[in-house]
N, C-alpha and C positions, 0 to 999 in steps of 0.2 A: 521687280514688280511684286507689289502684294498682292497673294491668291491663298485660295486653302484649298483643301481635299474633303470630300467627304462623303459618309452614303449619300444616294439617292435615295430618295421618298417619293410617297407618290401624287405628292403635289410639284415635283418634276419632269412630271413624265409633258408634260406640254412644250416645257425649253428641249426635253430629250428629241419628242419627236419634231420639234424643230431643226435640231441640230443634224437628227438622222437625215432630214432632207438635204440641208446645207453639204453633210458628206457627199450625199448622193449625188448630188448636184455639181460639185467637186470631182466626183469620179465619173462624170458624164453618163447615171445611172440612174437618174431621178423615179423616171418611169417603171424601176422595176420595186421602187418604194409599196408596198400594200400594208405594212402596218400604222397603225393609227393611234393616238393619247390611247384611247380607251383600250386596244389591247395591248398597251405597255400597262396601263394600269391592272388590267385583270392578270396578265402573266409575269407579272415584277415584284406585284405585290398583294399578292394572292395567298392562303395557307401554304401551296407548295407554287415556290415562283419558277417559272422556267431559267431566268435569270434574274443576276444582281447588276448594280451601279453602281458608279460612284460618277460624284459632280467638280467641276473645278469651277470655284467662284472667286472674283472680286471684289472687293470694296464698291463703296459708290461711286468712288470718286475716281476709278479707274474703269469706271461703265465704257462699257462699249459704244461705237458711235453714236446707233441705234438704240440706246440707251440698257440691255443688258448686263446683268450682274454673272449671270452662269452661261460661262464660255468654255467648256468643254464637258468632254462625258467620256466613259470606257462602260461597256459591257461584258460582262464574263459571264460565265456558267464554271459550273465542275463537270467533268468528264471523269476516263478512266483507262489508260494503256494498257495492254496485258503485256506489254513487256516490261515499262517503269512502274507501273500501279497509276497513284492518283495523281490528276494533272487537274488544271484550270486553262481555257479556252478566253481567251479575251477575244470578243465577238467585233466589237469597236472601238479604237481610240480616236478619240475626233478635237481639236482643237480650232475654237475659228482664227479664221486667218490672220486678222488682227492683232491677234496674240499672241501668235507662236514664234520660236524663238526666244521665248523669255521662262522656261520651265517647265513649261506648265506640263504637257503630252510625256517627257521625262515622267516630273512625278505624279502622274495618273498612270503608267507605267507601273513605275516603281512599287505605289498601291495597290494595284493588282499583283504585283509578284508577292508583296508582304502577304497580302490577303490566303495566296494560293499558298503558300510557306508553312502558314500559322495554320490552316487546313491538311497538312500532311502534303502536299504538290507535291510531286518529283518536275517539274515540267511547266512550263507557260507556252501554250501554244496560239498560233493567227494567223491569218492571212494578209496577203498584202499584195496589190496588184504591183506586175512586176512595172509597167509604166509610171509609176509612184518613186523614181529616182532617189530622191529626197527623202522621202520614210525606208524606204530601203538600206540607205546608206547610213541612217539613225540607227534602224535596229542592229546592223551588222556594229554600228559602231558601240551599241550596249551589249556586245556578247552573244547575240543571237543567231544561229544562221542560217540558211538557206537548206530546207530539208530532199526538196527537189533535185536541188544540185550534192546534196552530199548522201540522200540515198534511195534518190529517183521517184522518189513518193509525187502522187498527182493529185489534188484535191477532187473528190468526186462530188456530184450532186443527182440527185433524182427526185424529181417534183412534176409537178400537176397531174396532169393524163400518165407520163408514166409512172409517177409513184404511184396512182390509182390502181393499171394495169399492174404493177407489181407486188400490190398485196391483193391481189385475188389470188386463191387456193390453187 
């Protein structure tokens, strides 16, 4: 199948946060969706963006049933290890279901590792719900692997009320 790669812009950001839902909704997470176009527009593409994009589009003639041209998306940021130095963080890979199978999450992948590379990266780091068999079995089969099981790391989070409670003095 014909597809290409390429930045995100931010007349994007409406297929992006469509797509973000369609993940969500895929990961039976919908509801914990709160971002919206307009703050992907403000934080993507902004003087300092919180994050980058990239897009995987079609031809016309390979639209979607629903008639879409841009069927997938990856999000990254740069980050920083103090033990490797500079890394990039791929936030999401998303390809609709339609599609996949045929490259495309591959190289949106692969884009983001060039990206992180040609930025100094030691590191491409993600997450990935361990119920996600299928992407699992993909990244391990590109070289990637399992930090938890090779060296016990647990992904952490602190948000709303307690992030609040934890930055007071």
């Amino acid at each position: 199948m014909d597809f290409s790669i390429r930045a995100a812009n931010v007349e994007d950001c409406k297929d992006i946060a469509r797509m973000i839902l369609e993940l969500a909704e895929h990961e039976e997470m919908k509801d914990h969706v709160k971002v919206t176009q307009r703050d992907l527009e403000q934080d993507g593409f902004s003087k300092n963006p919180f994050f980058h994009g990239i897009i995987a589009e079609v031809p016309e003639q390979h639209k979607s049933k629903d008639g879409r041209t841009k069927v997938g998306y990856a999000l990254y940021f740069y980050s920083y290890s103090s033990w490797m130095g500079r890394a990039v963080y791929m936030e999401d890979l998303y390809v609709m279901p339609e599609f996949r199978g045929k490259g495309i999450g591959k190289a949106l992948m692969s884009k983001v590792a060039q990206l992180g590379l040609a930025a100094g990266c030691n590191q491409l780091n993600f997450n990935v719900l361990d119920s996600n068999k299928s992407s699992v079995d993909f990244y391990l089969s590109q070289g990637c692997f399992d930090i938890t099981t090779a060296y016990g790391y647990h992904s952490m989070r602190c948000a709303g009320e307690a992030l609040q409670h934890l930055a007071q003095p």
